[in-house]
Each structure stands twice: as C-alpha cells, then as structure tokens.
C-alpha positions as CSV (number, residue, x, y, z in Angstrom):
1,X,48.6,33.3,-10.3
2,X,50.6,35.5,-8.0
3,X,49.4,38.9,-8.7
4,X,47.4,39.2,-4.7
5,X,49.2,35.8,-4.2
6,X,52.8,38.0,-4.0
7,X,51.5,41.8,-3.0
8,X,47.6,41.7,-2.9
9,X,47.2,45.0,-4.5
10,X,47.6,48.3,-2.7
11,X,50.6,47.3,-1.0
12,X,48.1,44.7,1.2
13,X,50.1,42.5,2.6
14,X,49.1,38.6,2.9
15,X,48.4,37.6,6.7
16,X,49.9,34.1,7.5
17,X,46.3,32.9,8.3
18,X,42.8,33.2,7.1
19,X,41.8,34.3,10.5
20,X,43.4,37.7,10.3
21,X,43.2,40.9,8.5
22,X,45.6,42.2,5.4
23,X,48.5,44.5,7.4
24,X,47.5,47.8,5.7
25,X,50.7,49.0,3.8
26,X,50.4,52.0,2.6
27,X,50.6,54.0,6.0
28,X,53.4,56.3,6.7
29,X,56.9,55.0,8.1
30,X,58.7,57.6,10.0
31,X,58.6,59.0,12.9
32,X,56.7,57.6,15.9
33,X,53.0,58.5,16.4
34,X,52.6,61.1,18.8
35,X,55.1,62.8,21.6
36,X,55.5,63.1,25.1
37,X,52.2,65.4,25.5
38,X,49.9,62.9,23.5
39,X,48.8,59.1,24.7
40,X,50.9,57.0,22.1
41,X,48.8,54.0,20.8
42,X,51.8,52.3,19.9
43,X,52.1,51.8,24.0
44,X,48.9,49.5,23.8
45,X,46.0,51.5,24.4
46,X,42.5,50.7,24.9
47,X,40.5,52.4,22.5
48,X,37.3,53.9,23.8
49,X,35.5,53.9,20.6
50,X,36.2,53.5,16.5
51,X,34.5,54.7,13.6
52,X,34.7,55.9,9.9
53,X,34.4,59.2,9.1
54,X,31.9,60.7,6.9
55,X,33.8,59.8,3.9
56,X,34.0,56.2,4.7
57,X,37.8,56.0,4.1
58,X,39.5,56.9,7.4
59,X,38.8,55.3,10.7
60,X,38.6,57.8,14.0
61,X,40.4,56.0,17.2
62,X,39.1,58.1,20.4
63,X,41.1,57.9,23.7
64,X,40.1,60.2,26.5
65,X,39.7,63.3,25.1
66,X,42.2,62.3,22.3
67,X,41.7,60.6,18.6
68,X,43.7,59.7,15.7
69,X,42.6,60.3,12.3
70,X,43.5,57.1,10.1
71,X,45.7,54.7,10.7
72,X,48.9,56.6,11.0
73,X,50.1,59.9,12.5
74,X,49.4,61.5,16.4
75,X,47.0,61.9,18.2
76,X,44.7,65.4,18.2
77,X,41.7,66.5,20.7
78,X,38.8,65.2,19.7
79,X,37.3,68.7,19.8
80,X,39.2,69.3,16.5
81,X,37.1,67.4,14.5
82,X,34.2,67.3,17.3
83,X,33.9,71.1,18.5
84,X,30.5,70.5,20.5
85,X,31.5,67.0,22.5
86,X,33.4,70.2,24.8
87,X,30.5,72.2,24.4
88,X,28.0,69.7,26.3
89,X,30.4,67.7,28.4
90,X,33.4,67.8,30.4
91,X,33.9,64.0,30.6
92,X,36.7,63.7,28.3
93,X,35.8,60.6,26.4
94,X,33.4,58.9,24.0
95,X,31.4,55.8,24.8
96,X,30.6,54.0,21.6
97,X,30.2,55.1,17.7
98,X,29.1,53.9,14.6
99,X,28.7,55.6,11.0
100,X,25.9,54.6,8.7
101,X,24.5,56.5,5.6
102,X,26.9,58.7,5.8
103,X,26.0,60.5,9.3
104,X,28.5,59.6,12.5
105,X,26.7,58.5,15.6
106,X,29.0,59.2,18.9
107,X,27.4,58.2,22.6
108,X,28.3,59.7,25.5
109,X,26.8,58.6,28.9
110,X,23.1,58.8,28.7
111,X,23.1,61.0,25.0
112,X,24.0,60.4,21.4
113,X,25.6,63.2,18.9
114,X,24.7,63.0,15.4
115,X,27.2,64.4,12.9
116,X,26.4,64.9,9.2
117,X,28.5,67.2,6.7
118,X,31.2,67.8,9.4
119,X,27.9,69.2,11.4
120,X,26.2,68.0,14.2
121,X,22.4,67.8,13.6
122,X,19.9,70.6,14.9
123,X,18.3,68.8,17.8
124,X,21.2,66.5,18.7
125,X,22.7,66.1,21.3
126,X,19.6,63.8,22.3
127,X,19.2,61.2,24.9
128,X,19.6,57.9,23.7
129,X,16.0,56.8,24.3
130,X,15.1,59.3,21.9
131,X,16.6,58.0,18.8
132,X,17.8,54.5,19.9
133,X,15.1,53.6,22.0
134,X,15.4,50.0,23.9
135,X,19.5,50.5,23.9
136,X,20.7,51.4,27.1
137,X,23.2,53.7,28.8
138,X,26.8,54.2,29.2
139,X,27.6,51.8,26.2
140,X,30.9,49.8,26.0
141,X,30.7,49.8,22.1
142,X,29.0,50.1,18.7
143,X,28.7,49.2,15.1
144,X,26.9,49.3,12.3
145,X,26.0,46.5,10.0
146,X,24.4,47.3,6.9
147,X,21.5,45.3,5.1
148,X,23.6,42.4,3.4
149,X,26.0,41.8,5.9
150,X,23.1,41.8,8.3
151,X,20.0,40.5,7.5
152,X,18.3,44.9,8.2
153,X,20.4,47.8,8.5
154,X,21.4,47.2,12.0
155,X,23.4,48.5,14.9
156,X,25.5,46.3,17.6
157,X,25.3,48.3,20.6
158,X,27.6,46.2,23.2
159,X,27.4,46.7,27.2
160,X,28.9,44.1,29.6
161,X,27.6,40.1,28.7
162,X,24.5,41.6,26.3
163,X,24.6,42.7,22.5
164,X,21.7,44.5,21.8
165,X,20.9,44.2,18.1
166,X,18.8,47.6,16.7
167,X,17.2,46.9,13.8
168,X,16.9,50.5,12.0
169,X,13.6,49.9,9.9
170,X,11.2,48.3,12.4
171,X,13.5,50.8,15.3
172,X,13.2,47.5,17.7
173,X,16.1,45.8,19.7
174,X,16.5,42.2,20.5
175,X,19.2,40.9,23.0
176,X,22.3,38.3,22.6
177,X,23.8,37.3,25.8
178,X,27.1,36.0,25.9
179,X,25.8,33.1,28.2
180,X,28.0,30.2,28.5
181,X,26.6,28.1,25.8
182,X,25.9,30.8,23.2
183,X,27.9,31.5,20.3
184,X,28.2,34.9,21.3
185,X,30.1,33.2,24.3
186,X,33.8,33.2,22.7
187,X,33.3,37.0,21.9
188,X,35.3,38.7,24.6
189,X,33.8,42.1,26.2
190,X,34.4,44.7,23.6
191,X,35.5,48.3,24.8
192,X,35.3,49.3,21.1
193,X,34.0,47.3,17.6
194,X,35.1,48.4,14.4
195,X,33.7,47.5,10.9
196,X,35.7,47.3,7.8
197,X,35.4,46.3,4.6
198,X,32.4,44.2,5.3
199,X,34.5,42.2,8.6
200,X,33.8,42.8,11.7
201,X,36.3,43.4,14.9
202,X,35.7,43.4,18.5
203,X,38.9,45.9,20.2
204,X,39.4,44.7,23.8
205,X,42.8,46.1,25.8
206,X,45.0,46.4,22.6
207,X,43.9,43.0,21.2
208,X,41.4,42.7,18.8
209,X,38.9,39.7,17.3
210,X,36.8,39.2,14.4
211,X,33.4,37.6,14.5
212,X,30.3,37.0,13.2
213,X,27.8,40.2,13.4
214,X,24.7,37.8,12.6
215,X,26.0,34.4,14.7
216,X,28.2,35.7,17.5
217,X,31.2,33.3,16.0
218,X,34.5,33.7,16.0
219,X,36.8,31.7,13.3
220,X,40.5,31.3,13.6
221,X,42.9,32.2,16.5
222,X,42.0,34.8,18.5
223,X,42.5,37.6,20.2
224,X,45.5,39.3,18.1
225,X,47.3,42.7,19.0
226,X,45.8,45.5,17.0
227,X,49.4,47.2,16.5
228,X,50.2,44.4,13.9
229,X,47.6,45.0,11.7
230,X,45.8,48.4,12.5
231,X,48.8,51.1,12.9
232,X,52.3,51.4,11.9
233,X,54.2,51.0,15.2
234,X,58.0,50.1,15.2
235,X,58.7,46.5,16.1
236,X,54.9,45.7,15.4
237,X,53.4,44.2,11.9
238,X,53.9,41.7,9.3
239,X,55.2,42.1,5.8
240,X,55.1,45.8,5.7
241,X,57.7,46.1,3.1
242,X,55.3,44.8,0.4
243,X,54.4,47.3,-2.6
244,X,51.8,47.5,-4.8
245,X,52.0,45.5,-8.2
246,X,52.5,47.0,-12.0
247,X,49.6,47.3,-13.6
248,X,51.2,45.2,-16.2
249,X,51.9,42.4,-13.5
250,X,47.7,41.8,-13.0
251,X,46.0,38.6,-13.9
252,X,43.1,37.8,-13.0
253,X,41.1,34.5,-12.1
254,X,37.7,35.6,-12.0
255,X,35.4,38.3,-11.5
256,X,31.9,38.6,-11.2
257,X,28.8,41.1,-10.4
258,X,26.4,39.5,-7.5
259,X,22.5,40.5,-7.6
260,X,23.5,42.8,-4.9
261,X,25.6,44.7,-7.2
262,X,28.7,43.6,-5.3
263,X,31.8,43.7,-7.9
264,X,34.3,40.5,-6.9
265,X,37.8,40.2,-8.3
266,X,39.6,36.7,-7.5
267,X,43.2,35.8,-8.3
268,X,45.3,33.2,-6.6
269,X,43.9,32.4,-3.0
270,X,42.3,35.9,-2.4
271,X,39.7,38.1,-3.6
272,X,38.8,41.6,-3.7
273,X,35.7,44.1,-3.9
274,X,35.8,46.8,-6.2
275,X,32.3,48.5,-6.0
276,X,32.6,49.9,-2.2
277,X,35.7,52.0,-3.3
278,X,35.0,54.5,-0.3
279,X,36.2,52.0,1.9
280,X,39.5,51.3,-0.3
281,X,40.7,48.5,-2.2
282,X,41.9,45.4,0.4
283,X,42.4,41.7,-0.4
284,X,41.1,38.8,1.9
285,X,41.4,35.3,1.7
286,X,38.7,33.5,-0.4
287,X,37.9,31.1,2.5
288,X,36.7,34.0,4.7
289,X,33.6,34.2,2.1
290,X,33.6,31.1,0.8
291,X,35.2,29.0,3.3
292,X,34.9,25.4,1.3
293,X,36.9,26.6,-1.4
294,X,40.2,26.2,-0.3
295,X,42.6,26.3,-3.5
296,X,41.3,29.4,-5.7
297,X,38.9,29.6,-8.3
298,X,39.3,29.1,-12.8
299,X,35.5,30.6,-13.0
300,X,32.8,32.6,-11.0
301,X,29.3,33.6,-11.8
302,X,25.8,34.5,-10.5
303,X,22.7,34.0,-11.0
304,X,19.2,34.5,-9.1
305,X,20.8,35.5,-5.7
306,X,23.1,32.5,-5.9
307,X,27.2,32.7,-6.6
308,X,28.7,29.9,-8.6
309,X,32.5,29.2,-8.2
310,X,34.0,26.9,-10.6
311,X,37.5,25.1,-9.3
312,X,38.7,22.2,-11.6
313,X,35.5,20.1,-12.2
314,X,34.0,21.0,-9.5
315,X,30.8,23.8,-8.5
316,X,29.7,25.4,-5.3
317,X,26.8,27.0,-5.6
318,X,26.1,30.0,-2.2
319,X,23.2,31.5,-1.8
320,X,23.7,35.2,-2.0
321,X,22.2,36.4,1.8
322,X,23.6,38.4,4.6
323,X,27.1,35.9,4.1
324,X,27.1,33.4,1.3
325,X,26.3,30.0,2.5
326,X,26.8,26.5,0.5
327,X,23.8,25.1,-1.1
328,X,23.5,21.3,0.5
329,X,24.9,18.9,-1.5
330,X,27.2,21.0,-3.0
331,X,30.2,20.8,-4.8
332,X,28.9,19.0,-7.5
333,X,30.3,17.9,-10.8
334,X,30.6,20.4,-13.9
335,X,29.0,17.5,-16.2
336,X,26.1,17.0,-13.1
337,X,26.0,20.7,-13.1
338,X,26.2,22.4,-16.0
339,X,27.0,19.4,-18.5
340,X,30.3,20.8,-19.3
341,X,33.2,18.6,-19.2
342,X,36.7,19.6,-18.5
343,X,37.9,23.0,-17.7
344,X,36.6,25.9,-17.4
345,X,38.6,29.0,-18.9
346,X,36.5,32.0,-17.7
347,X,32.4,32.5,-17.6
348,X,30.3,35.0,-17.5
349,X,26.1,36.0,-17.8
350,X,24.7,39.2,-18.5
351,X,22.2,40.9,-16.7
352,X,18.8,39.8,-16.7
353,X,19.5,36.6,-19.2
354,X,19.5,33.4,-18.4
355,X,22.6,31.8,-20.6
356,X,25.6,31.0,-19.0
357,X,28.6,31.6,-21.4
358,X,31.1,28.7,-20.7
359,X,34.8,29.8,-22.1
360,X,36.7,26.8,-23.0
361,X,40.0,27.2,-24.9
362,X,39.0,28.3,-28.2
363,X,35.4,27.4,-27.4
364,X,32.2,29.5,-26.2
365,X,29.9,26.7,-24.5
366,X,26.4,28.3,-23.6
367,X,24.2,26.6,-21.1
368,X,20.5,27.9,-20.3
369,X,20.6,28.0,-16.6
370,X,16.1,27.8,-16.4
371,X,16.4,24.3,-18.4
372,X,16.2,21.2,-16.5
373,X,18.7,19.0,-17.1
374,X,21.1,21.8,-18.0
375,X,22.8,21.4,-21.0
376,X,24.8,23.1,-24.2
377,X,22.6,24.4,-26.2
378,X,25.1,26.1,-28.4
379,X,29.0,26.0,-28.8
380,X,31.0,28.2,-31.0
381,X,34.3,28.8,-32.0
382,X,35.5,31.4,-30.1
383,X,38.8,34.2,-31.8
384,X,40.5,35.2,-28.8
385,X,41.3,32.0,-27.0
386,X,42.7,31.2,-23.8
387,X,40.8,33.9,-21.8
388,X,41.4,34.7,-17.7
389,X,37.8,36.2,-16.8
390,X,34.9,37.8,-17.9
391,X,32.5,40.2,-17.2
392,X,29.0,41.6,-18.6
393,X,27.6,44.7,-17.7
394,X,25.6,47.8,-18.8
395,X,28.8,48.6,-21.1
396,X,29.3,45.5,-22.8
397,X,31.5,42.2,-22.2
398,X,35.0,42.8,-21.0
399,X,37.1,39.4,-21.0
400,X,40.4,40.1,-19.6
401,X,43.5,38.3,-20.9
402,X,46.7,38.6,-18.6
403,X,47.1,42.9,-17.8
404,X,44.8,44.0,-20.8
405,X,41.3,43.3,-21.6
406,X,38.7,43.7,-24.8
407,X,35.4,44.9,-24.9
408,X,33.1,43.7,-26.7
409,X,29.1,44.9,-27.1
410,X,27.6,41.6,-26.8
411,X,28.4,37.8,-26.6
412,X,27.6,37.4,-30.0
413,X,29.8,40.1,-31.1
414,X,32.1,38.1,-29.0
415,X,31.6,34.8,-30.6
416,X,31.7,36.4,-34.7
417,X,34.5,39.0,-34.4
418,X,37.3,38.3,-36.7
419,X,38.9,40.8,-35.6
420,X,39.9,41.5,-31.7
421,X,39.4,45.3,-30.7
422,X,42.4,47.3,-29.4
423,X,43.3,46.2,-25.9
424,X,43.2,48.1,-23.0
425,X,45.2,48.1,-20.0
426,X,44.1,47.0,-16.6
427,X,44.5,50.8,-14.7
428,X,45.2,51.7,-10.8
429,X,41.9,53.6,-11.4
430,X,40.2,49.3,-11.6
431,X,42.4,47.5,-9.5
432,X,44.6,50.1,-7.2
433,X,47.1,48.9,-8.9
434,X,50.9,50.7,-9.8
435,X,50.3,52.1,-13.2
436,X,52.8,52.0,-15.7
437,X,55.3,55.2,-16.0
438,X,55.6,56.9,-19.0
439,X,59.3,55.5,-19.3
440,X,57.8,52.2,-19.3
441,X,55.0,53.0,-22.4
C-alpha cells in the first residue's frame, strides 16, 4: 500500500505528523521570489490577508500594497489584479478576505469590495454594515466556511480576542471570545486565515496553525513556519524532491461517495478528495478526518448520512455532519456489525439501495443494512476475485484491481459475468496521477 504512502499523488509530499499540511510540490524551483524592489516572503512576512481566486485554484497573499499570485513566483501590486482598491483608497493594504460562491470579498478599513468575473460589483465598494452587518471594523482576518464544514455557509471574521461567526442565510453574527477557558483560547491572534481543501489555518508573523472552524481547537503542534509548507523558499520545506506516481503504480484501498456527494479515495495512511477538483488534488492523513483510525482502512462505505470504515474486523461508523464524528460505542465487530466474519476485500452500495455488497476473496456477501439483526442475505460466487475497492454510481460499478479497473452496469452483472470487461487504466485525469508515456504503452 504505498502509492500516497511513498508520493501522495501530485508530487504531495507526506508531513512527518498528522498535525501539518502536505508540502505542496509541484511549485516552481528556481530563482528566488521577488528582487530587491519587491517585499520577499521568503524573509518571513506577515501576511495581511489570504484568499482564493475566483477560480478556486490559486491562493492571493496581500502585503502592503503588494500580493503574490499562487504559491510561487514574486510579488505584483495588488492593483494588477485589483484596479479599483487604488481607485478608492490610498492606504496601501487589505484588511481581511474571503471567497465564497465564486465572488472575492476584500475589507478595507470600514468598507468591503466585492469582486465577481474579475469585476468588482456595481454598488461595491460598500461599508461593511451594509452587507456584513454586526461585523465590525478594521478586521484582522477572514474566512469562509462553507455549509458542511460548518454547520451554515459562514464567515470567520477575526478582530483582536473575538471571532465573530456570520452565518450567511439567517445574515446574523454570534461571538467566540478567546477567553482563558475557551477552546478558542489556544488559537493565537490571526493577522490572516486561509482555507484549503476543507482545513483551516490561522497566519500569525510567518507561523501558521490549523484549527477547528466549528470548535476553536487546535490538534497537534503548533504554530509552524508557513515557508515550509506554503512557498518554495531555499533552505525552507520538507520532502520537496518527491514526484508524482505512474499511473500504473496506483492502488487503491477504498473509495467511497458520502450523501454529500463528497468523493473519498484512501490508500495506505492517507486519503484524498476527488469531487472538489477546483481546489486540486492533495492527500492528508486519515486521522485528520477520522482520527480513531489509526492504521488505514481494507473497506469504506456510506449509508444514510453515516461513513463506515472497515479495518481488519473492526467498524467505525461517523456520522456524516459538518466533521465526521464516531458513533458511541463504536468500533464494533464485523460479525456484531454486519454478520460478516473475516476480511473484508472491498465494499460498496449504490445509490438509494439499501444492500451493502460485502467483497470477500472470490465471494460477493450482501447484507440489507434496514434489517435488524443484520445479516447475509445472499452470497455468490464472485469471477474477478481479489478486488482493492469499489464504487457505484450513476454509471455503473467500477471495482478497481491494482492500476486498472472494470465497469460493470450493476451488481448483478457483477456477480453473473463470465467474462471480465476490458480493463481500464486508472488516468491523471482520476487521480492526478503521472500517466503512462507512449514509450511505456
């Protein structure tokens, strides 16, 4: 299992702790960032304010009157990519900013600016009682956290001790203090917040920590200087060398489709999302969503808002909310569980059913998931054994079997075939992965 074990796809590579991000590989290597006329982040700057762009793929950095666009490269005035911020202010620098729904949100003093198609609104700039009303002035910081990682749409809008949370639908604001005993407590004070691929990062001097966006927590060890992980700087970073894998190095674990419609890929100790490709492809550690599990998973699955990961002969079941929590009591026993004994090859449940399909060797074990005890209720020999994963979807049943997988139309085309259909090759276009050359076919 060393496909994201060894290179975590993309050229990610593997932080030495669950607590930190994947060093993001694929940036440029040469020449320093900047010259002597521009601020040089690689000095140890402390960011004003970070967002996405439009597209969702690049982060902006603003400095002064300064920003870089991605996570490489020099710095440019913000007025190339921000032509009115010079047009209605002289100060030189942004406050706070967020993206969400594709429009960027950038404060200044007592206004907000909002940008949409590279465009800033008619109306805007507004004051930020207009549009944001309850959130004060002269922010430190701001980020978005969209319904599923927060319970609403929502905005963190950060300003000495307070975190004012804005809920978007209901437009009203309710306050966190970093108080001594709160959990917001160990959260330092933020002069920027950043949000990518669904984590969350408070940027203070040039350190950075993760936390919580619902809770306030921090895990792991903390603060951490943002030039190891969030731009190329020379003597900075960890395991930058690392390349994406072949295509025909992939195996996969698991991989499932939440009720969200969130698209999860596990193999080895990591996992990766595959439906929010704006953001890019990036590999985490499976104990920063599912922190019990601790040693990878042989099966995943979900059913009615709930995620089951199967790891020897043992289930947790998570609820599927804002972050998946463990169900109380849980892990349980496969046989307790399920009524399967032994291991568990790959499983999988198509939409709307209510039949898990079990894969077992050279075995198909169904179990009706509404029945109470749960049981087999059918088990059938099963042509292409030894399978990785498994997936339903509107297309069919794909079961994956080392770098290739087969697609069949249903589970019971699955279970009769006598004949497996051509394979197909897991692409860069699924899994970022490095295709094979033509050489190589």
């Amino acid at each position: 299992m060393e496909l994201i074990t060894r290179t975590l796809l993309l050229g990610l590579a593997l932080s030495l702790t669950n607590a930190a991000p994947l060093k993001v590989c694929y940036f440029y290597l040469g020449n320093k960032d900047g010259d002597a006329a521009l601020p040089d982040r690689c000095e140890g700057i402390e960011f004003d304010a970070i967002t996405l762009d439009e597209s969702g793929k690049n982060p902006f950095f603003f400095k002064d009157g300064y920003l870089w666009n991605g996570f490489y490269g020099p710095a440019k005035p913000s007025t190339m990519f921000f032509k009115e911020l010079d047009e209605h202010h002289h100060l030189g620098h942004v406050d706070a900013a967020f993206r969400m729904h594709d429009h960027i949100f950038l404060f200044l003093d007592d206004h907000v600016f909002s940008y949409y198609n590279h465009t800033l609104e008619t109306g805007y700039p507004k004051t930020i009682q207009e549009v944001f009303r309850g959130v004060p002035t002269h922010l430190d910081a701001a980020v978005e956290c969209p319904q599923g990682e927060c319970i609403t749409d929502s905005v963190l809008f950060f300003k000495g001790q307070d975190v004012y949370v804005y809920d978007i639908v209901t437009k009203t604001v309710k306050t966190k203090t970093r108080a001594r005993l709160s959990p917001w407590a160990r959260l330092p004070l933020c002069t920027s917040a950043f949000r990518w691929v669904e984590h969350y990062y408070c940027f203070h001097g040039h350190n950075f920590t993760r936390f919580n966006p619902i809770s306030g927590v921090v895990n792991g060890t903390y603060p951490k200087d943002a030039r190891n992980y969030f731009m190329n700087c020379k003597n900075f970073g960890h395991g930058g060398d690392h390349k994406a894998p072949k295509c025909s190095e992939v195996k996969l674990d698991a991989i499932t489709t939440d009720d969200r419609g969130r698209i999860y890929l596990f193999t080895g100790l990591n996992y990766m999302r595959v439906d929010n490709r704006r953001n890019g492809l990036h590999a985490f550690p499976i104990t920063r969503g599912w922190k019990e599990v601790t040693n990878g998973v042989d099966a995943v699955f979900s059913y009615t808002d709930k995620m089951y990961l199967i790891k020897d002969d043992q289930v947790y079941i998570y609820k599927t909310d804002a972050h998946y929590v463990l169900i109380e009591g849980y892990p349980k026993s496969l046989r307790e569980e399920l009524g399967i004994e032994g291991t568990v090859d790959a499983a999988f449940l198509c939409p709307n059913e209510h039949t898990v399909h079990i894969l077992q060797g050279h075995r198909i074990r169904d179990v009706d998931l509404s029945a109470t005890p749960r049981v087999i209720n059918r088990e059938i020999p099963l042509p292409l054994p030894d399978i990785d994963a498994g997936l339903c979807g509107p297309d069919g049943i794909k079961v994956f079997k080392g770098s290739q997988y087969y697609l069949y139309e249903s589970p019971m085309v699955l279970a009769t075939s006598k004949i497996a259909p051509v394979p197909q090759n897991i692409t860069s276009g699924m899994m970022g992965c490095e295709d094979q050359s033509e050489k190589e076919k």
